[in-house]
PDB file of N, CA, C and O in Angstrom, chain B, residues numbered from 101:
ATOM      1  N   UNK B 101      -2.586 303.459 232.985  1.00  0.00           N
ATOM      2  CA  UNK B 101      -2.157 302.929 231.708  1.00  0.00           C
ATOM      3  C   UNK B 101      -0.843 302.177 231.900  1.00  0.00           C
ATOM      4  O   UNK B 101      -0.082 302.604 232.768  1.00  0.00           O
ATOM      5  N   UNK B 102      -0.549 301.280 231.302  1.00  0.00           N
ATOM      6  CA  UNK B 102       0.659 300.637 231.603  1.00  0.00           C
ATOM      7  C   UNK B 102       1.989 300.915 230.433  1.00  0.00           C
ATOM      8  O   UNK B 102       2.006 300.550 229.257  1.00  0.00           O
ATOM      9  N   UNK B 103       2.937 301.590 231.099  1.00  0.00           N
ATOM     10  CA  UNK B 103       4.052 302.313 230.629  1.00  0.00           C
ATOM     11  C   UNK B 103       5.101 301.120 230.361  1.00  0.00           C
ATOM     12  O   UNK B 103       6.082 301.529 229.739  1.00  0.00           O
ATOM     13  N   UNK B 104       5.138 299.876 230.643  1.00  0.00           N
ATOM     14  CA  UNK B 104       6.116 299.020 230.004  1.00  0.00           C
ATOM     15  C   UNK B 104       5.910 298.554 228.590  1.00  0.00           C
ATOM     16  O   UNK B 104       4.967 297.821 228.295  1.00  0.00           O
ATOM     17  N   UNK B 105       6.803 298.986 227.707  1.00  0.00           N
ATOM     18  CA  UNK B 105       6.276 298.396 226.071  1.00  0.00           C
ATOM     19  C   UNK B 105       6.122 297.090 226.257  1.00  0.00           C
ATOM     20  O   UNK B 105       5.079 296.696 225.735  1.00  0.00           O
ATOM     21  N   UNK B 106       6.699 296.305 226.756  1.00  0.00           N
ATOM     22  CA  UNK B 106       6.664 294.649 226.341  1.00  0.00           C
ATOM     23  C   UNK B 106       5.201 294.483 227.165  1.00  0.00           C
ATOM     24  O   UNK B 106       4.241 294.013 226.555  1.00  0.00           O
ATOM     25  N   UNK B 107       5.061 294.923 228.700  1.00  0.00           N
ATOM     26  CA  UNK B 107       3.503 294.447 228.506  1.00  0.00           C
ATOM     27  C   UNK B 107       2.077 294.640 228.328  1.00  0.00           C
ATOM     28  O   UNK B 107       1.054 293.984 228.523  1.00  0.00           O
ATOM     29  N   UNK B 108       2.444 295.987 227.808  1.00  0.00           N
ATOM     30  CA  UNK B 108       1.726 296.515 227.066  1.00  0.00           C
ATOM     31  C   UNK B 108       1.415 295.965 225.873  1.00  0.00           C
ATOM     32  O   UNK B 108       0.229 295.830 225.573  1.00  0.00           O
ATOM     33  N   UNK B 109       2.521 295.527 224.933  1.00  0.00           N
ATOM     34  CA  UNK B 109       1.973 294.751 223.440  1.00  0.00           C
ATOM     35  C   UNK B 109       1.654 293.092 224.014  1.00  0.00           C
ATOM     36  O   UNK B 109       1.179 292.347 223.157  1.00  0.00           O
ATOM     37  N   UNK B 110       1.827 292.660 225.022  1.00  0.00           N
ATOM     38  CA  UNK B 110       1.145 291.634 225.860  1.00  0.00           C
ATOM     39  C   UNK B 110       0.229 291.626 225.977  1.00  0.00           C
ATOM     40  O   UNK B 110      -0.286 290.605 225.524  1.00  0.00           O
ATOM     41  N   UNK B 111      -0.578 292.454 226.507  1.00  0.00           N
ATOM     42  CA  UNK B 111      -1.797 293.096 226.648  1.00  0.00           C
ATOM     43  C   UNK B 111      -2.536 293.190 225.342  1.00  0.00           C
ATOM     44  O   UNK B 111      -3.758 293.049 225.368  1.00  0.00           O
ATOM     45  N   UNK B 112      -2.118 293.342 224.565  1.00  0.00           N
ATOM     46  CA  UNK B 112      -2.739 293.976 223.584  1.00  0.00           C
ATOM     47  C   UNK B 112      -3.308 292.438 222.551  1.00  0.00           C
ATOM     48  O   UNK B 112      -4.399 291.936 222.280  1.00  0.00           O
ATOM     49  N   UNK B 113      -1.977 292.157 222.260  1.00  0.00           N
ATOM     50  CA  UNK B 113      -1.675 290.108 221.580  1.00  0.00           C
ATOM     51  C   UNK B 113      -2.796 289.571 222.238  1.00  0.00           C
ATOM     52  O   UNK B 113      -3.486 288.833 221.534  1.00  0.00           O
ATOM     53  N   UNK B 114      -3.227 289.772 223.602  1.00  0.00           N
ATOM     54  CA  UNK B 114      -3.942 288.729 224.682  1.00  0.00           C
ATOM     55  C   UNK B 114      -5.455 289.504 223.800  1.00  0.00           C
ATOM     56  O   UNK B 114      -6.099 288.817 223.009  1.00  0.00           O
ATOM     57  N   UNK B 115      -5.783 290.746 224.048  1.00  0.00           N
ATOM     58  CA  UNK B 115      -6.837 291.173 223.783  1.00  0.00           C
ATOM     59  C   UNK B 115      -7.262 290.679 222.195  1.00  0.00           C
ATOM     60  O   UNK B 115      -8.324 290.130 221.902  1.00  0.00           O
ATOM     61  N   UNK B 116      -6.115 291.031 221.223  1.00  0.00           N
ATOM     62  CA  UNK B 116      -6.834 290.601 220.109  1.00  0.00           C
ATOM     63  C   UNK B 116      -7.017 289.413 219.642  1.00  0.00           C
ATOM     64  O   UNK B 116      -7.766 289.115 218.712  1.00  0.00           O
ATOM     65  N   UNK B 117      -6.025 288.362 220.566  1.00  0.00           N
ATOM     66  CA  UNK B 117      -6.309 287.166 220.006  1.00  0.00           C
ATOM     67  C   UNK B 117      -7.783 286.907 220.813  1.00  0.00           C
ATOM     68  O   UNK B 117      -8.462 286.408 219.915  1.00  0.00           O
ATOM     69  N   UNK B 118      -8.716 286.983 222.120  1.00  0.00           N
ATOM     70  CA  UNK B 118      -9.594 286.406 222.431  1.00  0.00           C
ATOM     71  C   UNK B 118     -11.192 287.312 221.485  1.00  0.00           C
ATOM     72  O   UNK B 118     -12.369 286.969 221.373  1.00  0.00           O
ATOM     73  N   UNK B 119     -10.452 288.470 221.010  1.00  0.00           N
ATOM     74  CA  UNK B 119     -11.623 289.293 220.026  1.00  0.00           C
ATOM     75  C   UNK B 119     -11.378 287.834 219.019  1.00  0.00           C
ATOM     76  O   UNK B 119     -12.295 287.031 218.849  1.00  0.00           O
ATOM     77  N   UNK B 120     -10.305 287.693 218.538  1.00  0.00           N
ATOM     78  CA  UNK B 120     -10.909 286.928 217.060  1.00  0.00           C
ATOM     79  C   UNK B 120     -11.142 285.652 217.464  1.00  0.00           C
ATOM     80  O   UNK B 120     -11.440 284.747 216.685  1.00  0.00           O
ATOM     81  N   UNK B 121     -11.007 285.514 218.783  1.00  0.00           N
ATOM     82  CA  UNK B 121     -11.811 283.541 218.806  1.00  0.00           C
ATOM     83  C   UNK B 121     -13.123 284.286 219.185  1.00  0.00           C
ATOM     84  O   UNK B 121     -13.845 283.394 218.740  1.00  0.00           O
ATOM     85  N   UNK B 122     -13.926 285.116 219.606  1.00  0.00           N
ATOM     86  CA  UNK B 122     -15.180 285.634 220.037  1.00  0.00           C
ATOM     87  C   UNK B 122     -16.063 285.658 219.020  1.00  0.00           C
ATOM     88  O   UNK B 122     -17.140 285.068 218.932  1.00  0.00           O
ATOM     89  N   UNK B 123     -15.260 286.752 217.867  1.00  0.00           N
ATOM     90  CA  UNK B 123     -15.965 286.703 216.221  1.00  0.00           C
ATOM     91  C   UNK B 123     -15.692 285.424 216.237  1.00  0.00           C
ATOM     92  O   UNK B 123     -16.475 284.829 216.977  1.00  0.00           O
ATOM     93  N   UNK B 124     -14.836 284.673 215.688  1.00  0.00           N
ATOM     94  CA  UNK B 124     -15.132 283.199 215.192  1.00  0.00           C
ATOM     95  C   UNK B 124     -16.124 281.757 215.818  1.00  0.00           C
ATOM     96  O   UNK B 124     -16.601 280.764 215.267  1.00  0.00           O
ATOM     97  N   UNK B 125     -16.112 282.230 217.109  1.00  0.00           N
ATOM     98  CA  UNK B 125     -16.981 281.521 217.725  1.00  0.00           C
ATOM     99  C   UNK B 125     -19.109 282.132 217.775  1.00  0.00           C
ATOM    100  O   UNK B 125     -20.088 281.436 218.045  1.00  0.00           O
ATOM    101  N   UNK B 126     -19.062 283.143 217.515  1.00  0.00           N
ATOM    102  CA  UNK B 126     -20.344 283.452 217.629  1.00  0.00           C
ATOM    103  C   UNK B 126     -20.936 282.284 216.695  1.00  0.00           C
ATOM    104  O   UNK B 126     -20.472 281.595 215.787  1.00  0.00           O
ATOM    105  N   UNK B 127     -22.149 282.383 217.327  1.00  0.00           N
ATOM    106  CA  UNK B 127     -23.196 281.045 216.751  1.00  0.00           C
ATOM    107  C   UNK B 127     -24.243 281.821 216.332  1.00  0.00           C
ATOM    108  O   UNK B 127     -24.409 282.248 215.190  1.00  0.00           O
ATOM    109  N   UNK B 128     -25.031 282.014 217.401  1.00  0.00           N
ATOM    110  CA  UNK B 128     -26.141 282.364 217.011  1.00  0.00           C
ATOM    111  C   UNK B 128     -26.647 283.521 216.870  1.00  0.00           C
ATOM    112  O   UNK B 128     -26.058 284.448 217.425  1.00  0.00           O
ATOM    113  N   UNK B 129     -27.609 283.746 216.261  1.00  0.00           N
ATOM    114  CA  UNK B 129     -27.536 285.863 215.604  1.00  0.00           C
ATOM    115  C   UNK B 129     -27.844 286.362 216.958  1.00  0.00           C
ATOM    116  O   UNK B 129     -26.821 286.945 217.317  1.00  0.00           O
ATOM    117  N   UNK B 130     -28.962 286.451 218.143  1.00  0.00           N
ATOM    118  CA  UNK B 130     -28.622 286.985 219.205  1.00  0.00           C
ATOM    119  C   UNK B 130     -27.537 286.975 219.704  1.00  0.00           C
ATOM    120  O   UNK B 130     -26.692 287.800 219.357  1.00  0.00           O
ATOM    121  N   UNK B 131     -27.313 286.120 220.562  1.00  0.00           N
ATOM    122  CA  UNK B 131     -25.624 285.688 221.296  1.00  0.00           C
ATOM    123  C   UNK B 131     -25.125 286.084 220.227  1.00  0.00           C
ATOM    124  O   UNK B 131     -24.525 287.128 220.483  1.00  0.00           O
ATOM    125  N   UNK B 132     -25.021 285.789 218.977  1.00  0.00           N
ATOM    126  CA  UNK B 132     -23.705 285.963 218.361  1.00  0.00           C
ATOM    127  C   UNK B 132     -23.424 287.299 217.856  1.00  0.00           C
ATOM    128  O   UNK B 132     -22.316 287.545 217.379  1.00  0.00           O
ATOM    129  N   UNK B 133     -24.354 288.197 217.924  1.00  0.00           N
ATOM    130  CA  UNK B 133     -24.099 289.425 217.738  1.00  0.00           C
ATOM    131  C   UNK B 133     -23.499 289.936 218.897  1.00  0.00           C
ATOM    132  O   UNK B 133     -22.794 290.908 218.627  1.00  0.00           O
ATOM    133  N   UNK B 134     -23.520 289.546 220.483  1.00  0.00           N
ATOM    134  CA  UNK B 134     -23.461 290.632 221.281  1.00  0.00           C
ATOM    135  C   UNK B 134     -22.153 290.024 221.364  1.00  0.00           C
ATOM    136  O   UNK B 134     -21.298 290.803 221.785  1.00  0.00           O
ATOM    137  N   UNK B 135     -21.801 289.014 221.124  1.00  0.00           N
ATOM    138  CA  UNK B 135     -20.131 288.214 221.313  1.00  0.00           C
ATOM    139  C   UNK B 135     -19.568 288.854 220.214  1.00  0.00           C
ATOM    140  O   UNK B 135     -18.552 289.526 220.388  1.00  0.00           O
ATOM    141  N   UNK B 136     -20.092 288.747 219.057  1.00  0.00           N
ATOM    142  CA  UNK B 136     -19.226 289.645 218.187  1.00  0.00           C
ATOM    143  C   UNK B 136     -18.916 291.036 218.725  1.00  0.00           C
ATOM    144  O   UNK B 136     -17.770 291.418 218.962  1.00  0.00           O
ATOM    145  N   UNK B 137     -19.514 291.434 218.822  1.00  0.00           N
ATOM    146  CA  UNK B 137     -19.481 293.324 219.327  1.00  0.00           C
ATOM    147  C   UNK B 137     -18.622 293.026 220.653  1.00  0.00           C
ATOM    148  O   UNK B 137     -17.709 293.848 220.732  1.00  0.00           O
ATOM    149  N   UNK B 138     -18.622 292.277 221.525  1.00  0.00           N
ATOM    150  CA  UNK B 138     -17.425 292.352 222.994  1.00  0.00           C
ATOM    151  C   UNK B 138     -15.882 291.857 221.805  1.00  0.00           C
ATOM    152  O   UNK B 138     -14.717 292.211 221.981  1.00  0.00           O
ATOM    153  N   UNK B 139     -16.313 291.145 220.882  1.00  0.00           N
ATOM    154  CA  UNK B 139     -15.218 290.628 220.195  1.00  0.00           C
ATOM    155  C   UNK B 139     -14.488 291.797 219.355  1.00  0.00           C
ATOM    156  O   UNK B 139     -13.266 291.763 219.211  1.00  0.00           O
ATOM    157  N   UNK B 140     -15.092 292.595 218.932  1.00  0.00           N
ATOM    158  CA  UNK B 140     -15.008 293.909 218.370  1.00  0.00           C
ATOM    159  C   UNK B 140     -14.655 295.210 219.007  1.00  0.00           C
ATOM    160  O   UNK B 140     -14.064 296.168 218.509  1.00  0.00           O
ATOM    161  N   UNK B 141     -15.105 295.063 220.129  1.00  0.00           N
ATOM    162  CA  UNK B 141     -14.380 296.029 221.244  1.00  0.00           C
ATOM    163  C   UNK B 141     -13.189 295.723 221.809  1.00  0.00           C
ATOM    164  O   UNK B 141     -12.340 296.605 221.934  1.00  0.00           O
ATOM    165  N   UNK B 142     -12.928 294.255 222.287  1.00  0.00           N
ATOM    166  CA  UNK B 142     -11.751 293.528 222.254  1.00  0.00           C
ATOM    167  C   UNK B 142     -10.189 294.349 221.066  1.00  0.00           C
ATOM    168  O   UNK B 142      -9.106 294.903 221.255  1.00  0.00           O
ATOM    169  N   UNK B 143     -10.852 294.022 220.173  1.00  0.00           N
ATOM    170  CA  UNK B 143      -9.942 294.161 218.900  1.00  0.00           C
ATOM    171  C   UNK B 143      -9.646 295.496 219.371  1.00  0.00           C
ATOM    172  O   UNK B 143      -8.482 295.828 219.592  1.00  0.00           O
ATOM    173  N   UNK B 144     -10.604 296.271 219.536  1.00  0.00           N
ATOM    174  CA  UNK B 144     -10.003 298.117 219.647  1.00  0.00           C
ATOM    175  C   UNK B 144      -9.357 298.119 220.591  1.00  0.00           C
ATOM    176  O   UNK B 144      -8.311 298.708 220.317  1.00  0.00           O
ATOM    177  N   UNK B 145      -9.364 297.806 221.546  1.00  0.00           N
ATOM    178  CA  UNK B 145      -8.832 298.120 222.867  1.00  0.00           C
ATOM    179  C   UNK B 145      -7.622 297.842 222.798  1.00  0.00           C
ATOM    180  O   UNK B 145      -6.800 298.579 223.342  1.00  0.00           O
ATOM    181  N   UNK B 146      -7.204 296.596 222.042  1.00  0.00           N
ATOM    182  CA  UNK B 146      -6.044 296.004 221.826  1.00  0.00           C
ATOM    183  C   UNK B 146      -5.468 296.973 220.874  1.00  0.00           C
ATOM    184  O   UNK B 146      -4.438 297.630 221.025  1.00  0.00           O
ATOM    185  N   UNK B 147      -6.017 296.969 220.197  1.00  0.00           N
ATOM    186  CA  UNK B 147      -5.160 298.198 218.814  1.00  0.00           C
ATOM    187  C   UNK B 147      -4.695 299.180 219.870  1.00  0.00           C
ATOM    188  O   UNK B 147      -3.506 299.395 220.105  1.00  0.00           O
ATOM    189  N   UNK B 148      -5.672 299.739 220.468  1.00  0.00           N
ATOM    190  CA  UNK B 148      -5.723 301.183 221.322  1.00  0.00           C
ATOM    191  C   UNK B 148      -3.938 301.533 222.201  1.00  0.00           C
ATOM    192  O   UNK B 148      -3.063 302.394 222.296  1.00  0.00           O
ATOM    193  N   UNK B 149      -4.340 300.021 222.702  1.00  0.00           N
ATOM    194  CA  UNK B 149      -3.098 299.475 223.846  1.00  0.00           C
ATOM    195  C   UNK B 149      -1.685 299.398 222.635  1.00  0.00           C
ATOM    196  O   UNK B 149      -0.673 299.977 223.027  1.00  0.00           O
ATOM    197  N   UNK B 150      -1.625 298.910 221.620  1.00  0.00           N
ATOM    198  CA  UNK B 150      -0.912 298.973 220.861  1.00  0.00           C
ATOM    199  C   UNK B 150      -0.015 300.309 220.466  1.00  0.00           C
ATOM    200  O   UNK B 150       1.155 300.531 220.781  1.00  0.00           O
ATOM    201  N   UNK B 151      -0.885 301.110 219.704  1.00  0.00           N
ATOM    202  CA  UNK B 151      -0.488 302.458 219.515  1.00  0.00           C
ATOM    203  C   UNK B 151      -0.561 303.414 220.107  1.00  0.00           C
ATOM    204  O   UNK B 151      -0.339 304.498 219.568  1.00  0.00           O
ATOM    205  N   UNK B 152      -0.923 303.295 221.510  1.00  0.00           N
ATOM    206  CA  UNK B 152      -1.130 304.342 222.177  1.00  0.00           C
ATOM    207  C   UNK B 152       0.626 304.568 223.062  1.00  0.00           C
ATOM    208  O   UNK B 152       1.160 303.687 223.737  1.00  0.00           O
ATOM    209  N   UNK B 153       1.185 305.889 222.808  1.00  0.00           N
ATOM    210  CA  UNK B 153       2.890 306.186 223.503  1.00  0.00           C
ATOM    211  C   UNK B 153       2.324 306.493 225.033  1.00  0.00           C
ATOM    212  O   UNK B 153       1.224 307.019 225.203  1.00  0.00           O
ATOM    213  N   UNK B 154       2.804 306.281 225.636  1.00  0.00           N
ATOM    214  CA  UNK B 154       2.839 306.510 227.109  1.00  0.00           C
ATOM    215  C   UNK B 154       3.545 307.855 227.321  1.00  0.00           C
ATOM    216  O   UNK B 154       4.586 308.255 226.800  1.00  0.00           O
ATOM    217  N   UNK B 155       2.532 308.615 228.435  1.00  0.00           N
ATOM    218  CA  UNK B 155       3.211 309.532 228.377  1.00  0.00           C
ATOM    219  C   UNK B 155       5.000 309.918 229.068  1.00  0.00           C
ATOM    220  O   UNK B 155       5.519 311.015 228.859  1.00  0.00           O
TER     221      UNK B 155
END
């Protein structure tokens, strides 16, 4: 896990900004469902990385 705050919320900025170009870019209901959902896991991970204290 990475114990530096600054790049850690780096990490995190990077993750959620490419979740919401993923949702915004899905096209089509196949593809665009499974891009949404990596886009959606994106977003958590980033939250995750966000609020998660190091031990």
């Amino acid at each position: 896990m990475i114990r530096n705050r600054t790049a850690r919320r780096s990490a995190a900025l990077v993750l959620m900004v490419v979740g919401v170009l993923l949702m915004l870019l899905s096209t089509s209901v196949g593809i665009g469902l499974l891009v949404f959902l990596v886009g959606l896991l994106l977003e958590l991970v980033g939250l995750a990385l966000e609020w998660r204290n190091p031990p």
